[in-house]
C-alpha positions in Angstrom: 3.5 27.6 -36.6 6.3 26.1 -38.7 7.7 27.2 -41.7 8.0 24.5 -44.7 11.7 25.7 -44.5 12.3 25.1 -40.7 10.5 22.1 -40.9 13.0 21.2 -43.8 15.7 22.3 -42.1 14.7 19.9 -38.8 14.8 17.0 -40.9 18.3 18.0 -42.6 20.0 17.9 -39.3 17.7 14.3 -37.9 18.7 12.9 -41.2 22.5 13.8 -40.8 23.7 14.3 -37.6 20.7 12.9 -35.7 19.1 9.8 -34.0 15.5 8.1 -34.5 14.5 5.4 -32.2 13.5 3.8 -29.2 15.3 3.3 -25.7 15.0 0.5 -23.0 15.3 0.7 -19.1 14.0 -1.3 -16.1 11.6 0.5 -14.0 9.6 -1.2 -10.5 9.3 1.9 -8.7 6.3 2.2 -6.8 4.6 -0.8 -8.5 5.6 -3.2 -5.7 7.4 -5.6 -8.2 10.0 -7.4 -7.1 11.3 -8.1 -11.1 11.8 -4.5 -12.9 9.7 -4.7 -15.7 10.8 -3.5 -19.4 10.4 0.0 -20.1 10.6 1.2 -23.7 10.4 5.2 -24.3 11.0 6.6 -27.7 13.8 8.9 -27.9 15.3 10.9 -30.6 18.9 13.2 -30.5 21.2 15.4 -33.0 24.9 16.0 -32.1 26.8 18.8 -33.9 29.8 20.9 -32.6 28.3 24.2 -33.4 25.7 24.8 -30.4 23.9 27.7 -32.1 22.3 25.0 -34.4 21.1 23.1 -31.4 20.0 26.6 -29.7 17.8 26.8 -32.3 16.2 23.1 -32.3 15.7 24.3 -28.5 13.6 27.4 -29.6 10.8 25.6 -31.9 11.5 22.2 -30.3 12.0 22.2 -27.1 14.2 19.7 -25.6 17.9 20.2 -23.5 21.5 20.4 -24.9 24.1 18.6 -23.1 27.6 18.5 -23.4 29.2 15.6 -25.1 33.1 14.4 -24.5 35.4 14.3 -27.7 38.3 12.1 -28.2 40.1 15.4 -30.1 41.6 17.7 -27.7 40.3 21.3 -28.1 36.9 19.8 -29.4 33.1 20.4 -27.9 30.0 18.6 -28.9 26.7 19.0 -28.2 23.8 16.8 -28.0 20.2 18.1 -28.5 17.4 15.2 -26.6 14.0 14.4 -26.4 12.3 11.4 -25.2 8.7 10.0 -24.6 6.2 8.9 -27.0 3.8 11.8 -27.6 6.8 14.9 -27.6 9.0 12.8 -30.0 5.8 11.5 -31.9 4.5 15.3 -32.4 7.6 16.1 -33.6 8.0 13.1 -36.2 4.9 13.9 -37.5 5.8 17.6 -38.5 9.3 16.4 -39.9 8.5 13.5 -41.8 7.6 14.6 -45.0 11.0 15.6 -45.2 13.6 12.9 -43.8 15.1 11.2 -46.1 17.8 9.0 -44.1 15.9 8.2 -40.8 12.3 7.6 -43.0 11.9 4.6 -42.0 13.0 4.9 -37.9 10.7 7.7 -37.8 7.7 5.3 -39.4 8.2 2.5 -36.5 8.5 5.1 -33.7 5.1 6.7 -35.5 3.9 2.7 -34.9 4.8 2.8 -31.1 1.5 2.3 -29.4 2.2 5.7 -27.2 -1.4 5.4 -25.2 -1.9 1.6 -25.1 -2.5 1.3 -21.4 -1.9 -1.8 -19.9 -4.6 -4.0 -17.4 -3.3 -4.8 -15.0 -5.5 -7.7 -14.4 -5.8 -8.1 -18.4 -2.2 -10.0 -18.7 -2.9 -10.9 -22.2 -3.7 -7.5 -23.3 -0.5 -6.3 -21.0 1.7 -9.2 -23.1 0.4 -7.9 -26.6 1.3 -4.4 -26.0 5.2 -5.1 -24.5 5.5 -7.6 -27.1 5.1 -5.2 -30.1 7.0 -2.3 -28.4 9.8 -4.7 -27.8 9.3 -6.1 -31.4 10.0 -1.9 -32.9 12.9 -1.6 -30.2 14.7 -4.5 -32.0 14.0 -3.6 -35.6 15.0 0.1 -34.7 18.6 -1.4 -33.1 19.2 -3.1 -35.7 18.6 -0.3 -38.4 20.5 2.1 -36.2 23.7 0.1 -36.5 26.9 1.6 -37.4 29.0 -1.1 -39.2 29.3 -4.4 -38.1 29.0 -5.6 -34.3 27.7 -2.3 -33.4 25.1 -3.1 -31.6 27.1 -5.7 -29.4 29.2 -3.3 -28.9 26.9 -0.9 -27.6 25.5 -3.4 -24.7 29.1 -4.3 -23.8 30.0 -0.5 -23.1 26.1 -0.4 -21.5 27.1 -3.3 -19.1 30.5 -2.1 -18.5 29.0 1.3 -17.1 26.4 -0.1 -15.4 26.5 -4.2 -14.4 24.1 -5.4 -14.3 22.5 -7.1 -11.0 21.0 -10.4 -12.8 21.9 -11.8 -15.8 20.3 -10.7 -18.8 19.2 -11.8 -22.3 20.8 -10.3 -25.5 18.4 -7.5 -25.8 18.9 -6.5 -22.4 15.7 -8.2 -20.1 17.0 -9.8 -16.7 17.0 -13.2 -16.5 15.0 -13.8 -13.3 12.0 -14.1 -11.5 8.4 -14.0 -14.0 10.8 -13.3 -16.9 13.0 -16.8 -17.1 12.0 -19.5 -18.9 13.6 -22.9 -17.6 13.6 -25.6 -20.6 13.3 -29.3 -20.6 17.0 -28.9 -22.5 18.7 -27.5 -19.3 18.8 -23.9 -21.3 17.3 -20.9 -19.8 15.1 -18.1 -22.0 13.9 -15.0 -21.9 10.0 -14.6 -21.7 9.5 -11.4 -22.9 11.6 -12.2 -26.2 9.5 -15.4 -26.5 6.3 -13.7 -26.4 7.2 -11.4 -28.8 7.6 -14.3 -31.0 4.1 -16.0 -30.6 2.6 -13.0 -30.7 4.4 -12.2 -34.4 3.4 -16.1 -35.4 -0.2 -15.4 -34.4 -0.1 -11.8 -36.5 -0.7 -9.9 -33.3 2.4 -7.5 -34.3 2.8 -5.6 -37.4 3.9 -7.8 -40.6 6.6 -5.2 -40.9 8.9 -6.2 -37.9 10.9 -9.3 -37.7 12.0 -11.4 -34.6 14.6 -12.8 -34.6 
């Protein structure tokens, strides 16, 4: 059990030197779909140059430490992770009465439905349920900005490490097969962002997140 003061101290390095939110890959293996389909995993992270601090984030925490490139010469950082809903969850719930800076990203990963299992012959229920997690991952991108154009930024360094195969939409979904919209206009549009929408006009998702 946690001391008030380590839980304290937890918070002090999330809310200062740390990372709240909500990551976004493309996974078909072993689901015999041609299209990867979204998959959103909430992650959280601190970086600090003294790795003693992250050794102990390790201890009552868990989690790995990785070594992190530095534009200085004769500079280490290291980066404490964690991802997956329930781990990061747990440990959001046992900080949160003290963050300060990341309260709200730690309230919308708290919202992330972490056991929401999707039917696979329920595509309704399936659409609801990728429709609000995609909903928090956009609110949590846009409140984890850093000055403006950040978060373009970030998916043109994404793409430039790893281009993509098919085109993709601005939040990065792939443009092809179940997932592309053809409109009478000639324009193309992303399915999962437009579901995301009804599903928001219809109050299926919190009132808190906005689509945009």
């Amino acid at each position: 059990m946690l001391t008030p003061a380590e839980l304290a101290y937890m918070a002090g390095l999330v809310d200062g030197e740390g990372y709240v939110g909500i990551g976004l890959t493309k996974n078909n293996l072993g689901t015999g779909q041609i299209t990867p389909k979204p998959v959103y995993r909430p992650r959280m992270s601190v970086v600090n140059r003294h790795r003693g601090a992250l050794e102990w984030i390790v201890e009552r925490f868990g989690g790995n430490i990785l070594e992190k490139p530095t534009p200085e010469q004769n500079a280490t950082c290291y980066s404490w992770n964690r991802s997956g809903s329930n781990v990061v969850q747990a440990i959001l719930r046992q900080i949160r009465p003290y963050l300060i800076i990341k309260a709200v990203q730690a309230d919308l990963v708290l919202e992330f439905p972490a056991n929401a299992v999707c039917g696979r012959w329920d595509q309704e229920k399936t659409l609801r349920i990728r429709a609000e997690k995609d909903a928090l991952y956009r609110k949590l991108l846009e409140l984890n900005q850093r000055g403006p154009g950040h978060e373009k930024a970030q998916r043109i360094v994404k793409a430039r490490a790893y281009p993509p195969k098919k085109p993709l939409c601005d939040y990065g979904h792939e443009l092809v097969g179940w997932n592309l919209m053809n409109l009478s206009n000639g324009r193309r549009r992303c399915r999962t962002c437009h579901n995301a929408q009804v599903y928001r006009s219809r109050g299926g998702l919190p009132h808190s997140l906005e689509i945009h």
